[in-house]
C-alpha positions in Angstrom: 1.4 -15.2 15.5 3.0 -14.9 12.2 2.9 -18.0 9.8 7.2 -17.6 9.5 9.2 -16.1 12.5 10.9 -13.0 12.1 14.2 -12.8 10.6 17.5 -10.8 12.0 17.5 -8.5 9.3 14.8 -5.2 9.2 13.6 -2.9 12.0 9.7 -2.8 11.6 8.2 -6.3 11.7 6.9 -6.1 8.6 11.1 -5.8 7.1 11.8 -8.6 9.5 9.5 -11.0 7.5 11.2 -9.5 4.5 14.2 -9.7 6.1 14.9 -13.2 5.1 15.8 -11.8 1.5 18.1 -9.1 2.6 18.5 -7.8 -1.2 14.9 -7.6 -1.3 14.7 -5.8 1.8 16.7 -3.1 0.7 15.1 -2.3 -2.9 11.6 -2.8 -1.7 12.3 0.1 1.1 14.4 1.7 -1.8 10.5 1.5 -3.9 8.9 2.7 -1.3 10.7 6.0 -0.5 10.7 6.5 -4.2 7.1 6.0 -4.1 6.2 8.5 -1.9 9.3 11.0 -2.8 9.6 11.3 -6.0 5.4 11.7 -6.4 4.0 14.9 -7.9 0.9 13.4 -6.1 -0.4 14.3 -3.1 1.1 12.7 0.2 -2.3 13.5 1.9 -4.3 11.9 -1.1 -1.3 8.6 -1.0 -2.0 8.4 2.7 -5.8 7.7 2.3 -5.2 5.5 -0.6 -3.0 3.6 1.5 -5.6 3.5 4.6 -8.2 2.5 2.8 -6.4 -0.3 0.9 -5.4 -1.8 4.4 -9.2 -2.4 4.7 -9.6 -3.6 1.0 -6.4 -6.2 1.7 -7.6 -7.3 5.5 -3.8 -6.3 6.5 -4.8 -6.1 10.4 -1.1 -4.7 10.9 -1.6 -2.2 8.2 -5.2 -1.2 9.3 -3.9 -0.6 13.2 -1.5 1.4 12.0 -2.2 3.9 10.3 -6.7 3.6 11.1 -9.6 4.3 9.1 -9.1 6.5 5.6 -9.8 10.4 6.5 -10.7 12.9 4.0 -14.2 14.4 3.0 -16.4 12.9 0.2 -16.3 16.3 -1.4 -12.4 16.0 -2.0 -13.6 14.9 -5.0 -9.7 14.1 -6.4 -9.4 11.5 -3.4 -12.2 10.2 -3.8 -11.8 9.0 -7.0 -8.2 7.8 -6.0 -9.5 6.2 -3.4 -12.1 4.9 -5.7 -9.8 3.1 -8.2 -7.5 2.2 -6.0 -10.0 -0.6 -4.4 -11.2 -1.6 -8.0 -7.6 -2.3 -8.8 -6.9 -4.0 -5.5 -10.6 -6.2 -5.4 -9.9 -7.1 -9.4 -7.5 -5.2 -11.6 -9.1 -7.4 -14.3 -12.1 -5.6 -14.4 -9.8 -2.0 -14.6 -11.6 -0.4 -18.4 -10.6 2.0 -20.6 -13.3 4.4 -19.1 -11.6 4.3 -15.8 -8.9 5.9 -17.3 -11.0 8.1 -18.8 -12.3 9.4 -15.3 -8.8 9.3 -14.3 -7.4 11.9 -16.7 -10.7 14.1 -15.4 -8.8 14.8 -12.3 -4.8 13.5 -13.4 -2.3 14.0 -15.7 -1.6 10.8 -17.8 2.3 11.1 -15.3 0.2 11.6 -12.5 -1.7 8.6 -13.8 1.0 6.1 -14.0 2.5 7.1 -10.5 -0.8 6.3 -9.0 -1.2 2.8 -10.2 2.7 2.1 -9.2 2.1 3.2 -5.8 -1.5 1.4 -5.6 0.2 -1.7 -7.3 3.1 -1.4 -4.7 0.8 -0.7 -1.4 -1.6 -3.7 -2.7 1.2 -5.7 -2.6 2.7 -5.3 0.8 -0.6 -5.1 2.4 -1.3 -8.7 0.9 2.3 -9.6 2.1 1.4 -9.1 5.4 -2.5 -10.5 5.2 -0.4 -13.8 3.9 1.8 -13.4 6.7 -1.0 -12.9 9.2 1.0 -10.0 10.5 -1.2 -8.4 13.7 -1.2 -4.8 15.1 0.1 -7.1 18.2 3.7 -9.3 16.1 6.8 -7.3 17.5 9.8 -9.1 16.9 10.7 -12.0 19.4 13.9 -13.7 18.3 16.2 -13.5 15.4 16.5 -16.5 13.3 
């Protein structure tokens, strides 16, 4: 069970806990389709990131979902995506300058900044809906 019920407003139940805040509703769906559109990066390497993150952030709606991350170790530009992205999500504090440095091994300093708004913004959700205790089992009961 979810700590708050669902709201009226959203379609997934993740945008009905949003749903509360319709104005937020709306621009964080608008950040997320920018996210993933307007992306040089890889949708294949921003799917794993956001698969393995659901494991890093104990999101049980997020990990049923979409499942376990899927790409080979030796897809060496995921990797280290994949890579950062749980040293961002575990402690962003402890993010150094020769992270970056690895980074622009394998990214362009655009490519770069993309990747930590998209890991910021999936971190986020997925620890909106840990807080939430939103299940691979909440479908929306009643509008409030």
């Amino acid at each position: 069970m979810t700590t708050i019920p669902f709201s009226g407003n959203g379609t997934t139940p993740f945008e009905k806990l949003l749903g509360y805040n319709p104005e937020i509703l709306t621009k964080w769906n608008a950040l997320e389709e920018t996210l993933w559109a307007a992306t040089a990066l890889d949708r294949h390497m921003l799917e794993q990131i956001r698969r393995a993150l659901a494991f890093e952030n104990g999101c049980r709606y997020c990990m049923a979902k979409a499942g376990k991350p899927n790409f080979d170790a030796s897809q060496l530009k995921i990797s280290v995506a994949v890579s950062f992205a749980g040293l961002f999500s575990k402690d962003h504090t402890s993010v150094l300058p020769a992270h970056f440095d690895l980074l622009r091994e394998h990214f362009t300093d655009a490519e770069i900044s993309g990747l930590c708004a998209f890991i910021a913004f999936v971190n986020a959700s997925q620890k909106v809906g840990k807080i939430f205790n939103l299940t691979e089992n909440d479908q929306p009961q009643a509008s409030v």
